[in-house]
N, C-alpha and C positions, 0 to 999 in steps of 0.2 A: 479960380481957374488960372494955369499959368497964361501968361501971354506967347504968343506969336507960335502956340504949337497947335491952335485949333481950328481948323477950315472956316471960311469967311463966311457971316449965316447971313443970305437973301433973300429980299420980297422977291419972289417972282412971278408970271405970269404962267399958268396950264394951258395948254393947248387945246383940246379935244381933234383929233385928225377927219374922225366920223360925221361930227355935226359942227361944229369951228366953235364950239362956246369955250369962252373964256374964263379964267375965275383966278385969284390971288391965293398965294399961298408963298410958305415959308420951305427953303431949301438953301445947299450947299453948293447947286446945280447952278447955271447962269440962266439954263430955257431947259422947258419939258414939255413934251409931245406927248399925250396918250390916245389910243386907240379908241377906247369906249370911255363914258363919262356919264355922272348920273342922269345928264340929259336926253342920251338917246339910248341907254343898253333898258332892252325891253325889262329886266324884274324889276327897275325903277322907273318904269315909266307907266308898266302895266298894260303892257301893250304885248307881253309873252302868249302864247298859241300853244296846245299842247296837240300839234296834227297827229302825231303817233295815237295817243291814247281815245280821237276824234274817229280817227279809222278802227278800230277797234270795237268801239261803240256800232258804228255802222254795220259792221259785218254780222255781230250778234242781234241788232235788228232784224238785219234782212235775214238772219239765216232762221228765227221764229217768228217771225213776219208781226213783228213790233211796229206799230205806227207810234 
């Protein structure tokens, strides 16, 4: 690689803004903020609800009187 033409590579620290966890990682960046993070965005935590497809269910119940 030549010298002094390639941006400066950094440990840094991720933010998470949603749930405050923290974690290491390698960047260009000095600091990063992200939104969601594998700790709280529900398809990695397993905590996703599918209420659309829930109500659906229901209605076909009730409407042939499915218990």
């Amino acid at each position: 690689m030549k010298k002094d033409i390639h941006p400066q590579y950094n440990k840094i620290t991720v933010t998470c803004t949603t749930c405050g966890a923290q974690f290491e990682t390698g960047s260009t960046l000095k600091e990063l903020r992200v939104d969601t993070c594998s700790n709280c965005h529900p398809y990695y935590t397993g905590k996703q609800t599918f209420t659309q497809a829930a109500g659906r269910v229901e209605k076909f119940k009730q409407r042939y009187n499915i218990k």
